[in-house]
C-alpha positions as CSV (number, residue, x, y, z in Angstrom):
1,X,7.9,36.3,9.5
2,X,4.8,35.0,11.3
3,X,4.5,31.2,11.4
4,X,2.0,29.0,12.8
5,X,2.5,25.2,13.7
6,X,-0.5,23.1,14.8
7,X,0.5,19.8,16.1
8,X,-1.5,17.1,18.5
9,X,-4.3,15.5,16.3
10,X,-4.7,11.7,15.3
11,X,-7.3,9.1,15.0
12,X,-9.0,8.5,18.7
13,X,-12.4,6.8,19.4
14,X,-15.7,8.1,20.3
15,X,-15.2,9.5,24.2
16,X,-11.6,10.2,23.9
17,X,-9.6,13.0,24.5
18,X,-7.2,15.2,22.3
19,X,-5.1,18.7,22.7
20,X,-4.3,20.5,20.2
21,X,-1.3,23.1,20.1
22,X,-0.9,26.1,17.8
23,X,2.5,27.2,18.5
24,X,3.5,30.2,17.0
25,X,6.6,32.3,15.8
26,X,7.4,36.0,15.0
27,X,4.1,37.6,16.6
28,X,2.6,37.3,20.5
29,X,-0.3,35.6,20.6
30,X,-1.1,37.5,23.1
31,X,-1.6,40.8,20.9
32,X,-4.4,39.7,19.4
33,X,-6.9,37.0,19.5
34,X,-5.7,33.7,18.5
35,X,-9.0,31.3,16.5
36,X,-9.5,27.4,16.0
37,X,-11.8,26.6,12.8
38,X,-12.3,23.3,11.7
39,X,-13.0,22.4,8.4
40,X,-14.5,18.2,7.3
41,X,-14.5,17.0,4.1
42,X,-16.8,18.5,1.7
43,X,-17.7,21.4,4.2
44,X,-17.0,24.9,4.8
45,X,-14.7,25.9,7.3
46,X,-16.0,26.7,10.3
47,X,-15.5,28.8,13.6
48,X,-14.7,26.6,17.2
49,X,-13.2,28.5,19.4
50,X,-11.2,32.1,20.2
51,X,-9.3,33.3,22.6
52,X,-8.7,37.2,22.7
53,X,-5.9,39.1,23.9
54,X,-7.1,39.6,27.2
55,X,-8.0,35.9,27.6
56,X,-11.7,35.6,27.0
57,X,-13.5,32.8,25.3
58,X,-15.8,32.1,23.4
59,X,-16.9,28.5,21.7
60,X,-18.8,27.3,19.0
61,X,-22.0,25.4,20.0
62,X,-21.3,22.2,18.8
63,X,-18.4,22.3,21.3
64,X,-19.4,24.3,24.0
65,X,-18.8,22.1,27.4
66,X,-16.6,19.5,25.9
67,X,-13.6,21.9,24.5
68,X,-11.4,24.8,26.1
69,X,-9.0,26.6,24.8
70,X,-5.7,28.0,26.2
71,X,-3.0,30.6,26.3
72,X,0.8,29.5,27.2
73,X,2.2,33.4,26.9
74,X,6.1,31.9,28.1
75,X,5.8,29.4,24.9
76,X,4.2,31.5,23.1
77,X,1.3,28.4,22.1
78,X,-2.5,27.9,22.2
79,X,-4.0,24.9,23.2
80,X,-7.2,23.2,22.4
81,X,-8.3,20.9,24.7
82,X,-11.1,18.3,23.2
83,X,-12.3,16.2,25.6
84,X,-15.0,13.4,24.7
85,X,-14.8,13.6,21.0
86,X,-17.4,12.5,18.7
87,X,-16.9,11.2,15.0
88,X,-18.7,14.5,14.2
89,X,-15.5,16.3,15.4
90,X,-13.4,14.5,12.4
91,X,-11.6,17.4,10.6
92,X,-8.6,19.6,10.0
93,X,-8.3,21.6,12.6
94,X,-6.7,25.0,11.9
95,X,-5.3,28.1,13.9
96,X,-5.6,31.5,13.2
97,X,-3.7,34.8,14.4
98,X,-3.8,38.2,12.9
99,X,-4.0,37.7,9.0
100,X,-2.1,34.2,9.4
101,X,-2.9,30.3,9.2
102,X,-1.3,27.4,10.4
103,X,-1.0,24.1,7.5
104,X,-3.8,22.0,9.8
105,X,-4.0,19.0,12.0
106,X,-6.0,16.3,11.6
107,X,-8.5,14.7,14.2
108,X,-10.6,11.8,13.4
109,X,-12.7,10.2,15.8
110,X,-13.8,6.5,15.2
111,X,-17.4,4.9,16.6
C-alpha cells in the first residue's frame, strides 16, 4: 500500500521561509516523478513543482526562483523548499506520486 504524508506547513509572514516534506511509503519516489500542486480556497488545483525520476525540475512560474524541490532517496521523502513566501502562496499544498495523493498541508502566509 502506497502512502503519502506531507508535513512542514503553518502560518509564516510575508518573506519567510517554509519546507515542505512528502514522505512516502510502499513505492520509491525515485521510480517515478514525484509533483507539488497547490490548491487556495475557491480555486482549482494547480501545478508547482516536479521532480522526475532522474532528478530534473521543473517549476511553476509563480514560483520559479523562490522554491526548489528535493529528492532524499535514503528516506525515501521530497522536499519543498519555499523561501520568501507571499500571502499569494496561502494554500494546501499537496504531493503527488504515481496515481497517489498525500491528505495536504497547509501554508498561509500573513502581510
Amino acid at each position: 500500500q502506497v502512502q503519502l504524508v506531507e508535513s512542514g506547513g503553518g502560518l509564516v509572514q510575508a518573506g519567510d521561509s517554509l519546507r515542505l516534506s512528502c514522505k512516502a511509503s510502499g513505492r520509491s519516489v525515485s521510480s517515478e516523478g514525484v509533483t507539488w500542486y497547490r490548491q487556495a480556497p475557491g480555486k482549482e488545483r494547480v501545478f508547482v513543482a516536479v521532480i522526475g525520476h532522474l532528478g530534473t525540475t521543473l517549476y511553476g512560474d509563480s514560483v520559479k526562483g523562490r522554491f526548489t524541490i528535493s529528492r532524499d532517496n535514503a528516506t525515501n521523502t521530497v522536499y519543498l523548499q519555499m523561501n520568501n513566501l507571499k500571502p499569494e502562496d496561502t494554500a494546501i499544498y499537496y504531493c503527488n506520486h504515481h496515481m497517489y495523493w498525500g491528505q495536504g498541508t497547509q501554508v498561509t502566509v500573513s502581510s
